[in-house]
DOPAMAR-615317 format. One record per residue (C-alpha): residue in one letter; x, y, z. Coordinates in steps of 0.2 Angstrom, whole numbers, plus 5000, padded with zeros to 4 digits. Example, Ala and Ser with C-alpha at 12.3 -4.5 7.8 and 13.67 -1.06 7.14 Angstrom:
['A', [5062, 4978, 5039]]
['S', [5068, 4995, 5036]]
***
This chain:
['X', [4776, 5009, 5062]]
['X', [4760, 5011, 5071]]
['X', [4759, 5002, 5089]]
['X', [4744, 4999, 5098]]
['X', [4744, 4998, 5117]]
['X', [4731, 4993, 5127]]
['X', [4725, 4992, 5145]]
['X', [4737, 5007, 5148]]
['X', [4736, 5014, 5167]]
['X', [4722, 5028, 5168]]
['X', [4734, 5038, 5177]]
['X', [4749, 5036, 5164]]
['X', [4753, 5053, 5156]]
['X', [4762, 5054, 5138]]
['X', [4779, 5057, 5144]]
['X', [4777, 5042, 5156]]
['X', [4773, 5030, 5139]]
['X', [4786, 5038, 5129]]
['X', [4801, 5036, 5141]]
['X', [4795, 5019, 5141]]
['X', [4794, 5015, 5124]]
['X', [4811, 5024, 5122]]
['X', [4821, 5010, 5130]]
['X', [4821, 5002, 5112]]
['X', [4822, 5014, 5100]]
['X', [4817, 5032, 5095]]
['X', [4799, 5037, 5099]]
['X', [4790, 5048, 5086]]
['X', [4774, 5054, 5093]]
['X', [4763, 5044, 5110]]
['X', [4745, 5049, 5109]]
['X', [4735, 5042, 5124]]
['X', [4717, 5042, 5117]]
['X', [4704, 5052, 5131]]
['X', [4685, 5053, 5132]]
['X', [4683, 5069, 5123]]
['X', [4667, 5073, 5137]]
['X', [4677, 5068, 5151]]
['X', [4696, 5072, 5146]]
['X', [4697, 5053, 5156]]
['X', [4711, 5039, 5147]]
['X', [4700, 5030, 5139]]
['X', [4715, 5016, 5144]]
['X', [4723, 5013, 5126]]
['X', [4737, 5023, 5118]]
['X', [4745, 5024, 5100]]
['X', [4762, 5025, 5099]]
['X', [4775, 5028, 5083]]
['X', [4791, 5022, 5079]]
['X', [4800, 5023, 5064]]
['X', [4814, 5006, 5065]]
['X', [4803, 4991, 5063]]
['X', [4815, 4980, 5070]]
['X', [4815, 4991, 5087]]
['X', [4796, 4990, 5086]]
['X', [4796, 4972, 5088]]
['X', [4807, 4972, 5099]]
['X', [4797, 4984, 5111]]
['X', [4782, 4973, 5108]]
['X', [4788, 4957, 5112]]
['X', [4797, 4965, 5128]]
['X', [4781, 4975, 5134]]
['X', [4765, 4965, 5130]]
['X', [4762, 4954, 5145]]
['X', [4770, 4966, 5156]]
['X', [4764, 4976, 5171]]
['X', [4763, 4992, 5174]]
['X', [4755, 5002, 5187]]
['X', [4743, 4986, 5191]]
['X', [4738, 4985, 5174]]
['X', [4744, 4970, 5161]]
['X', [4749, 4980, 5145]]
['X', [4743, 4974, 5126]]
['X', [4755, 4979, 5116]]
['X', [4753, 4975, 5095]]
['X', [4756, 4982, 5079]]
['X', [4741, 4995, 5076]]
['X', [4727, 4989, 5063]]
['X', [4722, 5001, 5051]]
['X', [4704, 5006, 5053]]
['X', [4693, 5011, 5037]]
['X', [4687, 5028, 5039]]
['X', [4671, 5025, 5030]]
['X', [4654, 5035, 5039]]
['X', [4644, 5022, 5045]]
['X', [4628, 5032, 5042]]
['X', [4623, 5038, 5025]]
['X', [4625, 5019, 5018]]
['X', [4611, 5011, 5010]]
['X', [4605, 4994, 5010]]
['X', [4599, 4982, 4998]]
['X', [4582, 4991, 4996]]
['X', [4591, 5007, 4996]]
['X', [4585, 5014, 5011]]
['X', [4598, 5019, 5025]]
['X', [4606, 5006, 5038]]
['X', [4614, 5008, 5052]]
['X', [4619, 5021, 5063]]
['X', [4610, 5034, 5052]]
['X', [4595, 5047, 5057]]
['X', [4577, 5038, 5058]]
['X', [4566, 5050, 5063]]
['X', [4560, 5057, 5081]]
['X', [4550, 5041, 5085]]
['X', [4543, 5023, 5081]]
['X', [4528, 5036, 5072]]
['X', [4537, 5046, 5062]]
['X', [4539, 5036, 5048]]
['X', [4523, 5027, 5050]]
['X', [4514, 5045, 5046]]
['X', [4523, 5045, 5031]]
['X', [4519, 5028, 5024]]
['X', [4535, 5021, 5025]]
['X', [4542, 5006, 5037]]
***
């Protein structure tokens, strides 16, 4: 199962989480999730364990705690859709959201459409 774990200490490393996460069971993988520009924790983590009763018991034992001045958040992690958000179309069939308008508040007005 998937666990979530937020407000993780900017200077935790992977090993750190793992060992401990490892206290209640056996630890499949720990990604700490970094700022692809800055390589900086973004202060979340995923980690994976494959008993579900050891997961919960991890949870209720960790969320709530401290750890390195910061108060861990420790759930079950939610599936996110993988759905692009731009290329979707709205009701009139133009694109919403998140998608490529144009260079400027002009550029469409040149070409008729609003």
């Amino acid at each position: 199962m998937d666990i979530f774990v937020g407000s993780v200490p900017f200077k935790i490393k992977e090993k750190e989480l793992r060992e401990l996460f490892e206290k209640f069971g056996e630890v499949t993988t720990v990604k700490i999730v970094k700022s692809k520009v800055t390589r900086q924790n973004k202060g979340f983590a995923f980690v994976v364990m494959p008993d579900e009763d050891e997961v919960r018991k991890a949870i209720h034992e960790l969320n709530g705690t401290e750890l390195m001045g910061r108060t861990l958040e420790v759930s079950i992690s939610e599936k996110k859709d993988k759905e692009p958000k731009a290329g979707k179309l709205n009701a009139q069939g133009k694109l919403k959201g998140g998608a490529f308008r144009g260079i400027g508040k002009g550029y469409f007005d040149k070409r008729g459409e609003k």
